[in-house]
C-alpha positions, 0 to 999 in steps of 0.5 A: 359414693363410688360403688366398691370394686371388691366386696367379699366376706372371709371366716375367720375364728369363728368371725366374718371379715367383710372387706370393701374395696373402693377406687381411690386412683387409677391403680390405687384403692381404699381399702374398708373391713367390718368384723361380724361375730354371728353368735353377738345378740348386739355388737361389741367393741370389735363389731360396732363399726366399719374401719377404713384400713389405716396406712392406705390408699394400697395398690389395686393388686394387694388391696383386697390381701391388706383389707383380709389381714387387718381384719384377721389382726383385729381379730386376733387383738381383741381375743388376746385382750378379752380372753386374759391370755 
């Protein structure tokens, strides 16, 4: 397995997006989120897993802002549809 490229974690709404960045071709990258909430006991359906960002591969020079943004939308989703708002 190819070593990430990129690897940073971001904060957001009280969650953590870590966001993996992998060499796909020469300039362009595969692009990997897992959301974190530091407060689950367990994980919930927003944190179970790690998701390969859909729509890829990105270029090298956004791959890291696309991988931030998917993570900030899945956030979002998942506290519309389970707060009732």
């Amino acid at each position: 397995m190819e070593m990430a490229v990129s690897e940073f974690v971001e904060q957001y709404r009280g969650f953590e997006i870590y966001v993996q960045v992998f060499p796909f071709s020469a300039d362009m990258v595969d692009v990997w989120c897992r959301i974190v909430n530091p407060s689950d006991l367990r994980p919930s359906p927003l944190t179970a897993r790690v998701q390969q960002v859909t729509g890829g591969p990105f270029p090298a020079k956004i791959g890291e802002e696309v991988g931030m943004y998917f993570g900030i939308g899945l956030i979002d989703s998942y506290l519309r549809e389970y707060s009732g708002n």
